[in-house]
GULOSE-689311 format. One record per residue (C-alpha): y, z, x; residue number from 1. Coordinates in Angstrom, 3 decimals, padded with zeros to 6 digits, always signed. Last residue first. Example, Ala and Ser with C-alpha at 12.3 -4.5 7.8 and 13.67 -1.06 7.14 Angstrom:
2
<node><v>-001.060</v><w>+007.140</w><u>+013.670</u><pos>2</pos></node>
<node><v>-004.500</v><w>+007.800</w><u>+012.300</u><pos>1</pos></node>
***
This chain:
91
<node><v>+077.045</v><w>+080.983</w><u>+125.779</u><pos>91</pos></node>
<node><v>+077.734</v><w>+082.266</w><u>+121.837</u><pos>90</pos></node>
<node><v>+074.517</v><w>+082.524</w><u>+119.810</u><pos>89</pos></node>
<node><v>+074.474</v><w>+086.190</w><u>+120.382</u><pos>88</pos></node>
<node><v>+078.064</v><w>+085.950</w><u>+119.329</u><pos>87</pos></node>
<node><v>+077.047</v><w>+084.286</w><u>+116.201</u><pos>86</pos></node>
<node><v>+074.185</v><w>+086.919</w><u>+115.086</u><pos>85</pos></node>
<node><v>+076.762</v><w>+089.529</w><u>+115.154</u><pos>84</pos></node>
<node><v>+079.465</v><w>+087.890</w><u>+112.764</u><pos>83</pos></node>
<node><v>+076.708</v><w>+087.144</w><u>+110.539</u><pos>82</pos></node>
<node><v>+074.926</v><w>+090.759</w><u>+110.882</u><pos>81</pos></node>
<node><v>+078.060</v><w>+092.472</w><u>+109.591</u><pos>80</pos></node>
<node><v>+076.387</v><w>+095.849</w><u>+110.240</u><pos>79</pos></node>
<node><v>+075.617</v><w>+098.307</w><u>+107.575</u><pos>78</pos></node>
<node><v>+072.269</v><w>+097.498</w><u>+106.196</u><pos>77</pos></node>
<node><v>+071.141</v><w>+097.166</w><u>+110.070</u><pos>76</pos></node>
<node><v>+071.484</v><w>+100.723</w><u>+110.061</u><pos>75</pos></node>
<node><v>+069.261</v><w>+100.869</w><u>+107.903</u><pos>74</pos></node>
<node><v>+066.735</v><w>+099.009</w><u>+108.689</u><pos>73</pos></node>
<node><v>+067.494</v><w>+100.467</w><u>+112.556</u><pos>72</pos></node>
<node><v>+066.532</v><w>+103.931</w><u>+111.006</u><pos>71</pos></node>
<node><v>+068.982</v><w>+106.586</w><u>+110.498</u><pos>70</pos></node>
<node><v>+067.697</v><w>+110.148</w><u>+109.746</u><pos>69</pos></node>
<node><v>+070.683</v><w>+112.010</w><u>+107.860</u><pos>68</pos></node>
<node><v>+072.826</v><w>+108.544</w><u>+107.928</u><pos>67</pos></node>
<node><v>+076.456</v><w>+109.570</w><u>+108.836</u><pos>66</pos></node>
<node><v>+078.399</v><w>+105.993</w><u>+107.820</u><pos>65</pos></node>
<node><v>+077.651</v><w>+102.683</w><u>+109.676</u><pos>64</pos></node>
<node><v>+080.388</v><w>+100.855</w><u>+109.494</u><pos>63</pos></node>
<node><v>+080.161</v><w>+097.306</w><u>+110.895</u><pos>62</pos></node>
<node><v>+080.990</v><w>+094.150</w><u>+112.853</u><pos>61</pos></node>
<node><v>+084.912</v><w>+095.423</w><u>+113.677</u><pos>60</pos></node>
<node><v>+086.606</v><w>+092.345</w><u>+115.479</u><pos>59</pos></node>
<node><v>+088.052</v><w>+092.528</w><u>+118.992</u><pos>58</pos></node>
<node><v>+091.808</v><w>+093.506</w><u>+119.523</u><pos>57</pos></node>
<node><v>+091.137</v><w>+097.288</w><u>+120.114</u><pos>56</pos></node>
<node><v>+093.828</v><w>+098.679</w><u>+119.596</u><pos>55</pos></node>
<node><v>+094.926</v><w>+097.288</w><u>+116.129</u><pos>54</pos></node>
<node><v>+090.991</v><w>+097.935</w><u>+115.134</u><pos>53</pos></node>
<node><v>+091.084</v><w>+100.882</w><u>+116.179</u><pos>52</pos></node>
<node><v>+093.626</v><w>+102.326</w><u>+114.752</u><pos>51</pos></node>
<node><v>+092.797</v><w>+100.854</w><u>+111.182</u><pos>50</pos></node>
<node><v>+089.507</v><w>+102.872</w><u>+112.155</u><pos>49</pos></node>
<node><v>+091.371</v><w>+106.458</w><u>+112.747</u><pos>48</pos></node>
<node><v>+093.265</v><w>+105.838</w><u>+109.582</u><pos>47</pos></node>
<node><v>+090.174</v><w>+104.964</w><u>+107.327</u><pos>46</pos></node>
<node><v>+088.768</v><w>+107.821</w><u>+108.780</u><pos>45</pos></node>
<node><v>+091.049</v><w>+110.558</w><u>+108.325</u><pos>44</pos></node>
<node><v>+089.613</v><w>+113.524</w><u>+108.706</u><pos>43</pos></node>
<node><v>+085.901</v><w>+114.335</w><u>+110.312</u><pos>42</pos></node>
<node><v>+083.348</v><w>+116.353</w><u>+108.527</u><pos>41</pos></node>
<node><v>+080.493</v><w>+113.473</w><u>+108.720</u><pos>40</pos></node>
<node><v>+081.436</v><w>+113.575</w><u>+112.056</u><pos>39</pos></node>
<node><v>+078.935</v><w>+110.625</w><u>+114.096</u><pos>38</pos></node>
<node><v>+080.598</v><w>+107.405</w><u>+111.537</u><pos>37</pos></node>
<node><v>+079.296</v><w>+104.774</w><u>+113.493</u><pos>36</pos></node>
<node><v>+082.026</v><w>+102.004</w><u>+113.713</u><pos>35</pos></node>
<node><v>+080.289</v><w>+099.269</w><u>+115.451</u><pos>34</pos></node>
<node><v>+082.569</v><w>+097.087</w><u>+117.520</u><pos>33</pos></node>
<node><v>+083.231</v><w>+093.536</w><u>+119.244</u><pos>32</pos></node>
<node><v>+083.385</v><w>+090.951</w><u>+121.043</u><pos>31</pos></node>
<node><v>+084.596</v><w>+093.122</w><u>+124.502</u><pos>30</pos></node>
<node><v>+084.554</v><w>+090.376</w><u>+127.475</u><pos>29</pos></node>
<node><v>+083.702</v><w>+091.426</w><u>+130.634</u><pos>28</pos></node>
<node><v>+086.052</v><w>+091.191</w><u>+133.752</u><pos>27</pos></node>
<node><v>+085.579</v><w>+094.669</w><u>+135.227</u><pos>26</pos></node>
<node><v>+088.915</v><w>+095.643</w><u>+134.283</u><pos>25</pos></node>
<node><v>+088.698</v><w>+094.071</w><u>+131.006</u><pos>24</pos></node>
<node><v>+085.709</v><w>+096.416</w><u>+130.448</u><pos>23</pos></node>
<node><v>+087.331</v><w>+099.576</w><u>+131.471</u><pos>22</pos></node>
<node><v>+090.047</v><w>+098.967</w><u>+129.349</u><pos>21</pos></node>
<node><v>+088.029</v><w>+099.165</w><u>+126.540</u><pos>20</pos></node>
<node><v>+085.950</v><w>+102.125</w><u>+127.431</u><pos>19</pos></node>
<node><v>+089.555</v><w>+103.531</w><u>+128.105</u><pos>18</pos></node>
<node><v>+090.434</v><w>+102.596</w><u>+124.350</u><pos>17</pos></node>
<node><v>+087.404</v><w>+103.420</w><u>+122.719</u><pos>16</pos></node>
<node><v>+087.440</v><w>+106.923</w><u>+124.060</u><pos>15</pos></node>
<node><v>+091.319</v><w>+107.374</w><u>+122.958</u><pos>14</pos></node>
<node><v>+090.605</v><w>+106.657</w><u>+119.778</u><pos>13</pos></node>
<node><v>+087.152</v><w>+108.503</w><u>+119.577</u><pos>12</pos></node>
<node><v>+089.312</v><w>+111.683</w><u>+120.378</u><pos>11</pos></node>
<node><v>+087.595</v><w>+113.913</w><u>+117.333</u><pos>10</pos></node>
<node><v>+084.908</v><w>+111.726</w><u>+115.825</u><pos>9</pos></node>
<node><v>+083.685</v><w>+108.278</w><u>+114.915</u><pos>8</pos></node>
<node><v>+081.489</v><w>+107.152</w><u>+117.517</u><pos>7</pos></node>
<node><v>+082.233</v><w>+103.803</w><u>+118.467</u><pos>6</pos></node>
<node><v>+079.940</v><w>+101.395</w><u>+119.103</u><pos>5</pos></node>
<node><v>+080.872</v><w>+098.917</w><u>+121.763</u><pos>4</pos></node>
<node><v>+079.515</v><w>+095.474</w><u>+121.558</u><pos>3</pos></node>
<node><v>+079.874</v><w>+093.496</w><u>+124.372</u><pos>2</pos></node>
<node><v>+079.969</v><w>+089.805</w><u>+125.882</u><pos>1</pos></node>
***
């Protein structure tokens, strides 16, 4: 299984979607994504992640807004760690 993180900014839509695709195509299974919020400046991010999620038909396990110098703690703060910790458990 996968976890794509998604860098939210201009075209990340279309990005995740090919990436996606490209995974099905090679027969892997996407469980999930990261939001990770790259364009602190970008527009409409609720919209762009409600698209997402639609398109994407795996469950979101986080948002990670812009963190000026991210560490994993904090990242970690973010991530729906859960959700995350029972696909690692998954065979």
């Amino acid at each position: 299984p996968v976890i794509l993180v998604v860098g939210l900014r201009l075209g990340c839509i279309n990005h995740a979607s090919l990436t996606a695709e490209a995974l099905r195509a090679r027969g892997l299974t996407l469980a999930g994504w990261v939001a990770n919020l790259v364009d602190p400046a970008m527009q409409y991010v609720e919209d762009n992640v409600t698209c997402l999620n639609q398109c994407l038909q795996a469950p979101c396990l986080g948002f990670v807004p812009h963190l000026a110098n991210p560490t994993a703690a904090q990242v970690a703060l973010h991530l729906r760690m859960d959700a995350i910790n029972l696909l690692l458990e998954t065979p």
